[in-house]
C-alpha positions as CSV (number, residue, x, y, z in Angstrom):
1,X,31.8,66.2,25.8
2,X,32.2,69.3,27.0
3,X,28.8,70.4,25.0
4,X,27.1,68.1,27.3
5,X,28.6,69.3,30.7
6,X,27.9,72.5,29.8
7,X,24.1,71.4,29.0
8,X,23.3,69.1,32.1
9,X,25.1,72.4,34.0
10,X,22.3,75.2,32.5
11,X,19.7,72.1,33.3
12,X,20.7,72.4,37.2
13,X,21.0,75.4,37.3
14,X,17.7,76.5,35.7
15,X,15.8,73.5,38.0
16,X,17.3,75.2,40.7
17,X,16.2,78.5,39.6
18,X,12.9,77.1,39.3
19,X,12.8,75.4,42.5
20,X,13.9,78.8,44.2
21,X,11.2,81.0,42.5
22,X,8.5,79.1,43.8
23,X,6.8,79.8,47.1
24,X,6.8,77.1,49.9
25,X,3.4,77.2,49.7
26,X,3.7,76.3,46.2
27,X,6.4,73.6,46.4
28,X,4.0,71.9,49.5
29,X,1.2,72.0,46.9
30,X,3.6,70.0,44.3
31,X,4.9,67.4,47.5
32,X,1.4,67.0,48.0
33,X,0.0,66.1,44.6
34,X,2.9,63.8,44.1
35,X,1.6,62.0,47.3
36,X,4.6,63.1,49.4
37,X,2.7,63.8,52.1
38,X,5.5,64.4,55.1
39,X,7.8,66.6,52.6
40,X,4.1,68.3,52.1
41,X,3.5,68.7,55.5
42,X,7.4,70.0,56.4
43,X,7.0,72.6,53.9
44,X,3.5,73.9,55.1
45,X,4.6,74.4,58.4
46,X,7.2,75.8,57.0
47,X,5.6,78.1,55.1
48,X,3.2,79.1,58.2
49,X,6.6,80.3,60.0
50,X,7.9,82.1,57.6
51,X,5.0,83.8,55.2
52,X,2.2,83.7,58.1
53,X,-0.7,81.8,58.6
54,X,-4.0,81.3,57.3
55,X,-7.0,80.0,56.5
56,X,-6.2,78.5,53.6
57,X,-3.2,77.0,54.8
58,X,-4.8,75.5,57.6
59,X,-7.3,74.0,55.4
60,X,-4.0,72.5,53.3
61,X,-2.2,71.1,56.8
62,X,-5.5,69.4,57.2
63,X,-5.6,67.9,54.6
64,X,-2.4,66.5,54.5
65,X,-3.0,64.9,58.3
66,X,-5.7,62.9,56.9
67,X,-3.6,61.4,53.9
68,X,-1.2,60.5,57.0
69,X,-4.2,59.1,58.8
70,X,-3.9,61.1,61.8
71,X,-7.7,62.3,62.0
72,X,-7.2,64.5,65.2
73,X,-4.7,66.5,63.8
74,X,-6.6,67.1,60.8
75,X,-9.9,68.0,62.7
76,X,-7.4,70.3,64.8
77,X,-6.7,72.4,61.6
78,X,-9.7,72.6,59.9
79,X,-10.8,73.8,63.2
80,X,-8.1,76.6,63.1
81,X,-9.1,77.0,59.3
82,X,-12.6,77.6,60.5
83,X,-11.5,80.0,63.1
84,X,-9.9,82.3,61.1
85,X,-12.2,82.2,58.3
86,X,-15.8,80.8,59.3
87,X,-16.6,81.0,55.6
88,X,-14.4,78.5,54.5
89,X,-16.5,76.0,53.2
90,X,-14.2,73.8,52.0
91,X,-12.8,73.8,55.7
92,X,-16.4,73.0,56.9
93,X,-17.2,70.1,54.4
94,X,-13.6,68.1,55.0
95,X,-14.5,68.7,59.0
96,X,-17.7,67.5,58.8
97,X,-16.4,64.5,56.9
98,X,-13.7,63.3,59.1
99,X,-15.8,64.4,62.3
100,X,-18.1,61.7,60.6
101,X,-15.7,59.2,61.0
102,X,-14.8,59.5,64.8
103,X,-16.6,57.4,67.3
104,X,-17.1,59.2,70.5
105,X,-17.1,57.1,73.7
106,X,-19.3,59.7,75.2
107,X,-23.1,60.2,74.3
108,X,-23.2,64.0,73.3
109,X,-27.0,63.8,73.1
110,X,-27.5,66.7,75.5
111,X,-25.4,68.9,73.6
112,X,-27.0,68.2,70.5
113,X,-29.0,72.0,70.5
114,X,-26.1,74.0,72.3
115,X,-23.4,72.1,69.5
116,X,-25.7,73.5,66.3
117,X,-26.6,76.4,67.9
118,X,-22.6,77.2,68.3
119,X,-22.4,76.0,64.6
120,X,-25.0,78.7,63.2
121,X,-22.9,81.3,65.4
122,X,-19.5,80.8,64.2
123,X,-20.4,80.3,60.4
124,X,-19.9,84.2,60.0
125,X,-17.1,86.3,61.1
126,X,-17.6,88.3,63.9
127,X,-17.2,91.4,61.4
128,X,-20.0,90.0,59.3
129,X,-22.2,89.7,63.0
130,X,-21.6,93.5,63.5
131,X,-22.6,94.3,59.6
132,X,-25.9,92.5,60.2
133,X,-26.3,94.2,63.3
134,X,-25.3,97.4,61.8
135,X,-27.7,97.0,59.4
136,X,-30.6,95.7,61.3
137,X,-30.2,99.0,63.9
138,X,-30.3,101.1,60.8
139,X,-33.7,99.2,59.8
140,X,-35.1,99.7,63.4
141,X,-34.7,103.4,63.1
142,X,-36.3,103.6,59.3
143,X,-39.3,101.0,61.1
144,X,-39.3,103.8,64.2
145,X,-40.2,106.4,61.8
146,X,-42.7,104.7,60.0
147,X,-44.4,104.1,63.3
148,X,-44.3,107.6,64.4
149,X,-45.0,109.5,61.1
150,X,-47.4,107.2,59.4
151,X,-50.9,108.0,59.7
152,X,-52.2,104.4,58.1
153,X,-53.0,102.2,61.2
154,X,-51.7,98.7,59.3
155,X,-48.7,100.5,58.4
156,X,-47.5,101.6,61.6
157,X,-48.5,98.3,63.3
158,X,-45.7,96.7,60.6
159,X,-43.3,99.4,61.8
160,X,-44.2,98.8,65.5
161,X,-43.5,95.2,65.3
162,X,-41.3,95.2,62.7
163,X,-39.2,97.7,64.5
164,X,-39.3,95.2,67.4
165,X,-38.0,92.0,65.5
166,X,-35.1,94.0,64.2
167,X,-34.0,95.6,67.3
168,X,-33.9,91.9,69.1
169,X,-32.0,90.7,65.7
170,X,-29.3,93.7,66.1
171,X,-28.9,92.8,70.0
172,X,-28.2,89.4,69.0
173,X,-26.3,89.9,65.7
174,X,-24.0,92.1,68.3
175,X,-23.6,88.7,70.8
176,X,-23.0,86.9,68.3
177,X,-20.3,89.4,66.9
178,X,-18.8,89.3,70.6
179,X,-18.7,85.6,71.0
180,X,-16.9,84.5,67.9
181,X,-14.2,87.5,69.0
182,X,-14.0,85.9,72.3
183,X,-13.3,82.3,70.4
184,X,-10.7,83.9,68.3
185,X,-9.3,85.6,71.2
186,X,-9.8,83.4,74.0
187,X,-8.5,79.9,72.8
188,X,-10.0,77.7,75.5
189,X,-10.7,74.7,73.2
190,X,-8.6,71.9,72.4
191,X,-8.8,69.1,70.1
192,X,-7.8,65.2,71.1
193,X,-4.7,64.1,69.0
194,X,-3.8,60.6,70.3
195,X,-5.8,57.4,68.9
196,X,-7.4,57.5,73.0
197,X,-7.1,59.3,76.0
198,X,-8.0,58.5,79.2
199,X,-9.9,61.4,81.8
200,X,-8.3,61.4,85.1
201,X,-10.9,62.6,88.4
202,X,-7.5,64.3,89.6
203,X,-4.8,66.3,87.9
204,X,-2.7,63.2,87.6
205,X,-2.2,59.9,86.1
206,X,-5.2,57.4,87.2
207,X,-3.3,54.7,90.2
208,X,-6.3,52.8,89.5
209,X,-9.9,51.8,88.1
210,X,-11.2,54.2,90.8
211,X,-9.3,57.2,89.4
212,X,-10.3,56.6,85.9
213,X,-13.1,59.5,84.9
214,X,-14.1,58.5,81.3
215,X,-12.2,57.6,77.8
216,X,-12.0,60.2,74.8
217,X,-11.5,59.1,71.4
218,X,-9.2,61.0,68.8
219,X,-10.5,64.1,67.9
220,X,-13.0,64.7,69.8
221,X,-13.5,68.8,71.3
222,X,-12.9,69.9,74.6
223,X,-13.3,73.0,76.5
224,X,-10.8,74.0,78.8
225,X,-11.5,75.1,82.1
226,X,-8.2,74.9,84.0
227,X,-4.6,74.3,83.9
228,X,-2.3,72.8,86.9
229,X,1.5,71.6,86.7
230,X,2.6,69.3,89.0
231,X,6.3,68.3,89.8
232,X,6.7,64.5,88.5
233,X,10.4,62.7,88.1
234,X,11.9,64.2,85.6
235,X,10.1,67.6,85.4
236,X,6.9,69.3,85.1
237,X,3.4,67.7,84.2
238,X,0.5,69.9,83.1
239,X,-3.1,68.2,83.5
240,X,-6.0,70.5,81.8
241,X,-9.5,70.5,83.5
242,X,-11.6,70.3,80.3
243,X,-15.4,69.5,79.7
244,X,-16.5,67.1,77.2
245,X,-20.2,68.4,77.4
246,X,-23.1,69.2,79.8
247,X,-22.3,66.0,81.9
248,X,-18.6,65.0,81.3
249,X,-15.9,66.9,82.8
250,X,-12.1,65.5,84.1
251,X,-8.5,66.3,83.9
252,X,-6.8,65.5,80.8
253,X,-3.0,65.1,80.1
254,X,-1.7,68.4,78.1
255,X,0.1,66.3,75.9
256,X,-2.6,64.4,74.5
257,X,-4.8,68.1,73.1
258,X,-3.6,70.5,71.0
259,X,-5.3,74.1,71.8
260,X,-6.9,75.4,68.3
């Protein structure tokens, strides 16, 4: 008898061991794959307080929203996963998917070449924009000195040219570099995270039709413009000024966005 305390004793202890020895990151990894999706998602955010966040376990919070079926919140952190890492592509795909899903209640047609243009832009890092505009500076020097040394006519028209193309490509790399900073930096854009919300035309809860700007569905993006707090029983109220796109802009209830 004893013999078999003593055994079921070293088991416990050595689970325990076990159990202590691995990461939460690693133990929110086995939750997950054992379909334990809220002990998954508890110990994820748990690990993002106490061993720091990143891309990757952005990407992993996102995925374990949409096994919860709560699409906003998952868009929300393959957003952030994207934000920190643009070349996360795993991010991308799983965004792209559940963006897929979402019916907006708002025809984004106008934004259609502003949205991939901003797509294109934030695929690289904004150290990978100043490498390619490093680079392409470099090149406009080398295509400066053909132009000027060369004696073949042909050859200095390429560098003339040439040395044209690649200073507009380092200007832009540059913006580009500056841009995605000022994404990282600024956070001015939210994500939707209840099923619907509705837009007021003032910074306060719609008293009727009149009042009512527009609905948005669950995940959709935002850009935030302004913030105001009014005093409402109880406490404080914050309303967000956000724009949907080129045509759609209203005040939105704080508590239905989450800022990426």
């Amino acid at each position: 008898m004893n013999k078999k305390i003593c055994a079921l004793l070293f088991c416990a202890v050595i689970s325990v061991l076990t159990a202590a020895a691995q990461t939460l990151t690693e133990q929110a990894e086995a939750a997950y794959n054992n379909d334990d999706y809220n002990k998954a998602l508890q110990l994820y955010q748990q690990a993002a307080k106490d061993e720091g966040t990143s891309s990757e376990l952005f990407y992993n919070i996102g995925n374990v929203y949409y096994k919860l079926d709560k699409n906003g919140m998952a868009i929300l952190y393959y957003e952030r996963a994207l934000l920190l890492d643009p070349n996360n592509q795993d991010a991308r795909n799983n965004l792209d998917f559940v963006n897929g899903k979402a019916n907006l209640s708002i025809d984004r047609g106008s934004t259609y070449w502003k949205d991939s243009l901003d797509e294109i832009v934030r695929s690289q890092s904004a150290s990978t924009w100043g490498k390619i505009g490093i680079i392409c500076f470099f090149a406009f020097i080398v295509a400066v000195a053909v132009y000027i040394f060369m004696n073949a006519v042909i050859v200095r028209k390429i560098g003339f040219f040439g040395g044209g193309i690649l200073l507009i490509c380092a200007i832009l790399a540059n913006v580009c570099a500056f841009y995605v900073q000022a994404e990282v930096s600024i956070h001015n854009k939210a994500i939707v995270v209840v099923p619907s919300a509705t837009l007021s035309t003032s910074p306060r809860t719609p008293k009727d039709k009149t009042e009512e700007a527009f609905l948005l569905n669950e995940g959709t993006k935002v850009e935030i413009i302004d913030s105001v707090s009014n005093s409402v029983a109880g406490g404080k109220e914050k309303w967000l000024d956000v724009r949907a796109d080129d045509t759609h802009r209203a005040w939105i209830n704080a508590k239905d966005v989450e800022i990426i």
